[in-house]
C-alpha positions as CSV (number, residue, x, y, z in Angstrom):
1,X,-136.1,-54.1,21.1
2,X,-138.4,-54.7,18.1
3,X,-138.3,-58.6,17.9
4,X,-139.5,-60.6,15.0
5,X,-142.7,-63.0,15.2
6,X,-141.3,-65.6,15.0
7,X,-139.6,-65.1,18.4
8,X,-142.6,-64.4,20.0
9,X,-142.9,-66.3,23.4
10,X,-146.4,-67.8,24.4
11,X,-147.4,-67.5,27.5
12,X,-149.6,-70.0,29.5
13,X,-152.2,-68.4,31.7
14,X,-153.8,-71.2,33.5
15,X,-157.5,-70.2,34.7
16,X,-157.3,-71.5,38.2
17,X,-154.4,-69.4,39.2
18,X,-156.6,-66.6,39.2
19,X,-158.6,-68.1,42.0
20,X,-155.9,-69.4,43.7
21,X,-153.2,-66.9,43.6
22,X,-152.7,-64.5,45.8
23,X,-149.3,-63.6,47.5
24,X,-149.6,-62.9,51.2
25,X,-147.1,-61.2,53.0
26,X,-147.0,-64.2,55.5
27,X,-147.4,-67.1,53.1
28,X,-146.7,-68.9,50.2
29,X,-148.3,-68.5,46.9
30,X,-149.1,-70.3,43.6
31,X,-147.3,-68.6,40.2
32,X,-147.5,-68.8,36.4
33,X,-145.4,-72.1,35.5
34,X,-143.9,-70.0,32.3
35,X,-143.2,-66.7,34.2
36,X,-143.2,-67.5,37.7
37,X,-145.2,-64.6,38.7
38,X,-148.3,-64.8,40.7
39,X,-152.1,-63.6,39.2
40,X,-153.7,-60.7,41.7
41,X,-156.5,-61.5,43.4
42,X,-159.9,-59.3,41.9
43,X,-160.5,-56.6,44.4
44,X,-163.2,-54.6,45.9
45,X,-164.5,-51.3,46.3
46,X,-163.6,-51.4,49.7
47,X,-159.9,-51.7,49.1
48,X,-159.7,-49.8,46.1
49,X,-156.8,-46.9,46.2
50,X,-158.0,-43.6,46.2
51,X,-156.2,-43.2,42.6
52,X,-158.7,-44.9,41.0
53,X,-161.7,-44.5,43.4
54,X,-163.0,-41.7,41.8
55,X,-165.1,-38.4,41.9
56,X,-169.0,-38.8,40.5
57,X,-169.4,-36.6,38.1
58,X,-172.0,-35.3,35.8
59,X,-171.9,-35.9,32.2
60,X,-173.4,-32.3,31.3
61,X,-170.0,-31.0,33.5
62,X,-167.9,-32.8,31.2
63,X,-169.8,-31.8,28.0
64,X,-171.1,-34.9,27.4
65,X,-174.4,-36.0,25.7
66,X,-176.0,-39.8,26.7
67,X,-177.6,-40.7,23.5
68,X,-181.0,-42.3,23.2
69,X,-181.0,-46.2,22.8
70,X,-182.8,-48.5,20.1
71,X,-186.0,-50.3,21.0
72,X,-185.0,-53.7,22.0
73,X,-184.5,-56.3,19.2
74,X,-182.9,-53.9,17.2
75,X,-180.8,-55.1,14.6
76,X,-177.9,-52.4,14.8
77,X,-176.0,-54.0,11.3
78,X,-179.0,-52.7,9.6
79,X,-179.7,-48.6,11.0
80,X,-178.6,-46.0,8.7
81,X,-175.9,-43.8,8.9
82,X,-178.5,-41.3,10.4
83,X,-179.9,-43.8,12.6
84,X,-176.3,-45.2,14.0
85,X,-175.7,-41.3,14.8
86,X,-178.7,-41.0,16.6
87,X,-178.1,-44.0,19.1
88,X,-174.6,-42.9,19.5
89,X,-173.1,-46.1,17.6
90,X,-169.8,-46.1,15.5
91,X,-170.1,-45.8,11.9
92,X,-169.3,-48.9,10.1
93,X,-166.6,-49.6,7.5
94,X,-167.8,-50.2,4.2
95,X,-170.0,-53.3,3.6
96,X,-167.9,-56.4,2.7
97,X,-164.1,-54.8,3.6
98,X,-162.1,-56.4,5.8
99,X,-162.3,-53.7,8.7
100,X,-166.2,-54.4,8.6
101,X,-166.1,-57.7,10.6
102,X,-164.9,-56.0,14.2
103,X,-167.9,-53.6,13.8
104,X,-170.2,-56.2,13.0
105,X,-168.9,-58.6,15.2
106,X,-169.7,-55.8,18.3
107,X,-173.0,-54.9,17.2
108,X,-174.3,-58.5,16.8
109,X,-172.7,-59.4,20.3
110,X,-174.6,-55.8,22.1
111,X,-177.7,-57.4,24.0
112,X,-177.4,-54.6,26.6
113,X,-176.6,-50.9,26.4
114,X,-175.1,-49.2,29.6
115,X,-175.8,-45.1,29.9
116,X,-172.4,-44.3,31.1
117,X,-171.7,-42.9,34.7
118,X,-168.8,-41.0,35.4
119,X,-165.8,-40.6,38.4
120,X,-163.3,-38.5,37.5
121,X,-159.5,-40.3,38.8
122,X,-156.4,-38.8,39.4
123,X,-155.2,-40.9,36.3
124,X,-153.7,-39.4,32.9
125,X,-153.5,-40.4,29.9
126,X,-151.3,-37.8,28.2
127,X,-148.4,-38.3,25.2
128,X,-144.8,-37.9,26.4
129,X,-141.4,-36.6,25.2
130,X,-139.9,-39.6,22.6
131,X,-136.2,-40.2,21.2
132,X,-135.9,-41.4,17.7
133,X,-134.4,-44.4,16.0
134,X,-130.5,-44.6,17.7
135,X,-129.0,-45.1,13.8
136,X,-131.0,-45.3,10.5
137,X,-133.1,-48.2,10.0
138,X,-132.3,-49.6,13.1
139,X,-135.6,-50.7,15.3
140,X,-136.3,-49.0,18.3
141,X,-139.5,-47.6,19.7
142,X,-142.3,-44.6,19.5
143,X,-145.2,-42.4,21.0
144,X,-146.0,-39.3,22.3
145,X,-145.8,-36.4,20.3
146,X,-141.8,-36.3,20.1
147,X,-140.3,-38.3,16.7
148,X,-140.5,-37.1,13.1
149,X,-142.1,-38.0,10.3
150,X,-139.3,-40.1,8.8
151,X,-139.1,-41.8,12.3
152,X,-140.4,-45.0,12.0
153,X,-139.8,-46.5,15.3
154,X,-139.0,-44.4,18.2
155,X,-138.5,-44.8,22.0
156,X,-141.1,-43.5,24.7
157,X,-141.5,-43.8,28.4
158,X,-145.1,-44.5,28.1
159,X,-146.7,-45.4,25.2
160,X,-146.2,-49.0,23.6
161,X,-148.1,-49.7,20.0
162,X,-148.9,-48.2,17.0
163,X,-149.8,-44.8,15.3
164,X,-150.6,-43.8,11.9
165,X,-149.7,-40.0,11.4
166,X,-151.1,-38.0,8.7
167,X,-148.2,-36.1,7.3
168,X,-146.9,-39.5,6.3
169,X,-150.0,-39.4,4.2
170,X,-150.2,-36.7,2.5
171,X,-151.1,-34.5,5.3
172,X,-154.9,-36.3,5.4
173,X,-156.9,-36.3,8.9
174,X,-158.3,-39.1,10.8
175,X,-161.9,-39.4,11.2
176,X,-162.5,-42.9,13.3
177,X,-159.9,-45.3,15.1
178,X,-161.0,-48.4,16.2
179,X,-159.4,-51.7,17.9
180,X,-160.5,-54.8,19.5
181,X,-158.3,-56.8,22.1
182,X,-158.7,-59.3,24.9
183,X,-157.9,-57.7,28.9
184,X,-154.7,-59.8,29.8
185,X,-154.3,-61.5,33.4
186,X,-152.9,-58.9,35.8
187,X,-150.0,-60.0,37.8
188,X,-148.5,-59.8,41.7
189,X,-145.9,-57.1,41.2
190,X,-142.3,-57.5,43.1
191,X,-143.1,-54.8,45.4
192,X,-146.2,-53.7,47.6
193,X,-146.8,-50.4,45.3
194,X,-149.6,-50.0,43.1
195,X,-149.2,-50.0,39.5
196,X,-151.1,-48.9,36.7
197,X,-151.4,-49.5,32.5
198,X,-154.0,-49.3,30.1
199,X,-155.1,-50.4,27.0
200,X,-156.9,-48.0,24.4
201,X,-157.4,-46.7,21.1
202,X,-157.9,-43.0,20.1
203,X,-157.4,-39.7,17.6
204,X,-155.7,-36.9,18.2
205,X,-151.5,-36.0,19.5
206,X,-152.1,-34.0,22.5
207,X,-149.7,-32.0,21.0
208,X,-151.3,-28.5,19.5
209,X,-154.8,-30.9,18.9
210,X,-157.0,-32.9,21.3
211,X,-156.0,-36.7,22.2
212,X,-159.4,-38.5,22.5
213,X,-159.1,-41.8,23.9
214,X,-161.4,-44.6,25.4
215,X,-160.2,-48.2,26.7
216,X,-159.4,-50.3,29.6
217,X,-157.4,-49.3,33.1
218,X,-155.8,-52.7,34.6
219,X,-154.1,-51.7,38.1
220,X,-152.7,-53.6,40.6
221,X,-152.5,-52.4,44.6
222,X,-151.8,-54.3,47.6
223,X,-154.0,-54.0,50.8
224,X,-154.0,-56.3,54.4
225,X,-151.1,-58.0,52.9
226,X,-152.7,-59.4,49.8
227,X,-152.5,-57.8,45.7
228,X,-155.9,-57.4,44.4
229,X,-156.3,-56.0,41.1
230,X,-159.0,-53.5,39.6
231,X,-160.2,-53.4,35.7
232,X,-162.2,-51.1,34.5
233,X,-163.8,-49.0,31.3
234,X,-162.4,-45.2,31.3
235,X,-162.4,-42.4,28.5
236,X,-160.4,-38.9,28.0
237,X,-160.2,-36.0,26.1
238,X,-156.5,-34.5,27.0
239,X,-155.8,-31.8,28.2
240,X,-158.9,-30.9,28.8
241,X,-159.8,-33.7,30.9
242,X,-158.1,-36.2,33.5
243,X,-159.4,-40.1,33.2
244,X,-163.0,-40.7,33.4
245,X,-163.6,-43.8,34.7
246,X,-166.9,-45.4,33.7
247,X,-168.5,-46.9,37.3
248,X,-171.7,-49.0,36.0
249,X,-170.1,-50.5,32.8
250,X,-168.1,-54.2,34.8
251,X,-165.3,-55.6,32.5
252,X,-163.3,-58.7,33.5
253,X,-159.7,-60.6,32.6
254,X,-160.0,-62.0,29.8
255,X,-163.1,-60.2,28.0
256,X,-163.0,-59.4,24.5
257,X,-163.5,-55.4,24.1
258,X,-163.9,-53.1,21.2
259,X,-163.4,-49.4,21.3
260,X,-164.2,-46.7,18.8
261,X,-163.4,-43.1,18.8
262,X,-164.9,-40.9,15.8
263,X,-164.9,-37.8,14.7
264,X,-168.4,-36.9,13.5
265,X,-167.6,-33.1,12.4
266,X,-169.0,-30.1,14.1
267,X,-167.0,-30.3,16.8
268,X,-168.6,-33.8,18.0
269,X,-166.7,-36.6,19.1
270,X,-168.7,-40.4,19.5
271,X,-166.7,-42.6,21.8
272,X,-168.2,-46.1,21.9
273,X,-167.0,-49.3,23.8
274,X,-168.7,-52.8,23.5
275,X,-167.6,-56.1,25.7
276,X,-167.9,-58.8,23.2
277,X,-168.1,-61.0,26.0
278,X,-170.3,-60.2,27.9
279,X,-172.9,-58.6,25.4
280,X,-172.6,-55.2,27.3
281,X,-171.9,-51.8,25.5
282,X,-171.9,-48.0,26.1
283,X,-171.3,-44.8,24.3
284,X,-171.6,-40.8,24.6
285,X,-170.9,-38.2,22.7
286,X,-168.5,-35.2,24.0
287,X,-169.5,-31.7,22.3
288,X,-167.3,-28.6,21.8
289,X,-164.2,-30.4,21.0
290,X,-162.7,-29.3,18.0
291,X,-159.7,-31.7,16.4
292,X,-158.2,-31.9,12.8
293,X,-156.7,-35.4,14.1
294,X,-153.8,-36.1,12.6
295,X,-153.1,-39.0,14.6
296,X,-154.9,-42.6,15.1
297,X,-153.4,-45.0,17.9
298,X,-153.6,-48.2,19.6
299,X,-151.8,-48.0,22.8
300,X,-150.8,-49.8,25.7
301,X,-149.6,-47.2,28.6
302,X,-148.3,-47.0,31.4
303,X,-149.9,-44.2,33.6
304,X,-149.8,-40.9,34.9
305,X,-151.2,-40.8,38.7
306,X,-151.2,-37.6,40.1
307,X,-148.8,-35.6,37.5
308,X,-146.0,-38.3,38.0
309,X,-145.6,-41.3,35.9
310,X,-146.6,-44.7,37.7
311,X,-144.8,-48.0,37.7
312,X,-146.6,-50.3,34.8
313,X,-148.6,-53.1,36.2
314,X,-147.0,-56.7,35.0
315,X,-149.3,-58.0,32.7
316,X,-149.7,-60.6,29.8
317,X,-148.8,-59.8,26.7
318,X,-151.9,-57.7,24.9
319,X,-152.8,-59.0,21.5
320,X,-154.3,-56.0,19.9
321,X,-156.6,-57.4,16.5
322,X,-158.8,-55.7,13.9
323,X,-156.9,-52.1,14.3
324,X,-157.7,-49.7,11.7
325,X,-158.1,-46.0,11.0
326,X,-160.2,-44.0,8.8
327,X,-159.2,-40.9,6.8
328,X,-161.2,-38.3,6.2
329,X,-161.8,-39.5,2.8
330,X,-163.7,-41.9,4.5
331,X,-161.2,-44.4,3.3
332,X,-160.5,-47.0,5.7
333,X,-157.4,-49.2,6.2
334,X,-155.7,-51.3,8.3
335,X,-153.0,-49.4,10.5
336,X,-150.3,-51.7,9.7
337,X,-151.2,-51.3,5.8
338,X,-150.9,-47.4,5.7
339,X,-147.5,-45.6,7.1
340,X,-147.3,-45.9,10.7
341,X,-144.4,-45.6,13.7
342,X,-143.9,-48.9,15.7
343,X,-144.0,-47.4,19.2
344,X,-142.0,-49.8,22.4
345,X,-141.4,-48.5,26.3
346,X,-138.6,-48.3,28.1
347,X,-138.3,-46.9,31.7
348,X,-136.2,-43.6,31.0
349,X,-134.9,-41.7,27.5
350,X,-133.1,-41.7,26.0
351,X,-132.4,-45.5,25.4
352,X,-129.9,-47.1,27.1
353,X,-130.4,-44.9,30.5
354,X,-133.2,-47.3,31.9
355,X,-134.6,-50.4,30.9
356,X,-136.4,-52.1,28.0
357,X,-140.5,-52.1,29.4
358,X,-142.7,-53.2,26.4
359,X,-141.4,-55.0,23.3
360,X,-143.9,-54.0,20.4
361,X,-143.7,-56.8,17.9
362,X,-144.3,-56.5,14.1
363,X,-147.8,-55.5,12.8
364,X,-149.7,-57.6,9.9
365,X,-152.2,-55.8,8.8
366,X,-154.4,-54.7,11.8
367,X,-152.9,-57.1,14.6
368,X,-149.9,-56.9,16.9
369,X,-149.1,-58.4,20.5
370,X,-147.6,-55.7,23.0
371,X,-145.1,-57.6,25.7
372,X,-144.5,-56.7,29.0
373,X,-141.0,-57.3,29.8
374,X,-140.5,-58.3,33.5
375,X,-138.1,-55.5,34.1
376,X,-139.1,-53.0,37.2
């Protein structure tokens, strides 16, 4: 259910229980004072599930270009719009608007740039059938590409968050999404399956159009008795692609990331990610894809592994900041400051058949937090 703020619970993630918490199938274990549950232990290639393991492949299979990079020492808030096209780097909102800090804030953070290498998974990140509002004006939840245009809140089964769509703005197209948020602990789930979710901001329905996304895959799997977890950097262009995980660019819990997805015309799409944290950042460009976008989203997901959707890995909640869309006016705005569909998760549709999974709280302006409920 949509919940106001001022309800929101905090959550206490204490750094040690990271190190110290894994849950053994012959022991005890050390949990989350406030939620009881237990963090996953990081894993390791060597116990990685073949889900998210991965095919290498080439960037010229997937239609991709690798951009050259700037000479070192660069300072990136200064290139042209030319220039910025060039390197593969976002465009920037206007000088001195609000929506101009994220950007900035990324490129003054870049000290190294990453050429992105690819491994196709058997991951999806696809939109999925909705059911609207239960009575008018009552909050429920959205995604996908079900819901009208009058819907403001609507139900899905797999996408928690927010969307602006353009024919509740007078029918404009999107030309650039872009969010920032912080990778939330990942925790031991009740059973010994493997879970995914993911975290991500894109263009594009999937619906009749493209659905361009790039953002962050948080699973958790079990293996000798112990749950590990795995975070990584992946992009899509659905349906013409399955998850493209990105195997040289290392994220972590807790990093701050920033993800861009624009639309630069002529059937060219620049996807860009940057790790605040660390100083790290990578971006491509993906040819041949036409899109007259008429949706922009930040999403938290639950997956698709192989066709089938996956159980969602238990998680803190995500506080999504600095979320904002640009039409192609080149007009940008806050997503929360625009007309946009609240989106929440719940296990089955319609409502009332399975449980509540994600409660998406109340946007201001271009930040919301995305909860995890601990149901399934």
């Amino acid at each position: 259910m949509l919940r106001s703020v001022l309800h929101t619970r905090t959550r206490v993630c204490v750094a040690a229980l990271i190190v110290a918490g894994a849950l053994t199938t012959g022991g005890g274990s050390v949990a989350n004072a406030d939620t009881g549950l237990t963090p996953a232990l990081p894993g390791s290639a060597a116990t990685l599930p073949a889900s998210i393991q991965g095919s290498p492949v080439a960037a010229s299979t997937l239609g991709v270009v690798i951009p050259p990079r700037p000479p070192a020492g660069t300072d990136l808030t200064r290139l042209s719009s030319s220039e910025l096209d060039h390197y593969g780097l976002p465009q920037p909102p206007p000088l001195g608007s609000p929506q101009y800090s994220a950007w900035y804030k990324a490129m003054k953070s870049l000290k190294s740039f990453i050429d992105p290498q690819f491994a196709t998974t058997n991951l999806s990140h696809g939109p999925a059938p909705t059911s609207p509002s239960v009575s008018p004006g009552t909050p429920s939840h959205a995604g996908g590409n079900g819901g009208g245009c009058t819907d403001d809140y609507l139900y899905s089964v797999n996408w928690a968050g927010y969307q602006n769509l353009s024919c509740q703005a007078g029918n404009r197209f999107f030309k650039q999404a872009q969010a920032e948020w912080t990778i939330p602990t990942a925790y031991t789930p009740p059973d010994q399956g493997n879970r995914y979710s993911s975290m991500w901001s894109g263009l594009g329905s999937g619906s009749g159009e493209q659905l361009l996304q790039t953002g962050i895959e948080l699973a958790t799997y079990w293996s000798g008795g112990v749950s590990y977890y795995n975070v990584y950097p992946w992009w899509q262009s659905y349906p013409g692609t399955p998850e493209n995980k990105i195997t040289n660019f290392s994220v972590h819990i807790h990093d701050d990331m920033f993800a861009s997805v624009e639309d630069n015309g002529n059937g060219t799409f620049y996807y860009y990610l940057n790790d605040n944290t660390t100083g790290k950042g990578t971006g491509w460009i993906l040819k041949s894809y036409g899109c007259n976008c008429t949706q922009a989203e930040t999403i938290l997901e639950r997956d698709t592994v192989n066709g089938s959707l996956a159980k969602m890995t238990r998680i803190d909640p995500v506080n999504f900041v600095n979320d904002a869309a640009k039409y192609d006016t080149n007009q940008w705005n806050w997503m929360g400051d625009i007309p946009h569909q609240v989106i929440s998760m719940w296990t089955s549709l319609p409502p009332g058949t399975g449980q509540d999974l994600v409660d998406t709280y109340p946007i201001s302006g271009g930040n919301f937090t995305a909860t995890r409920t601990q149901n399934q």
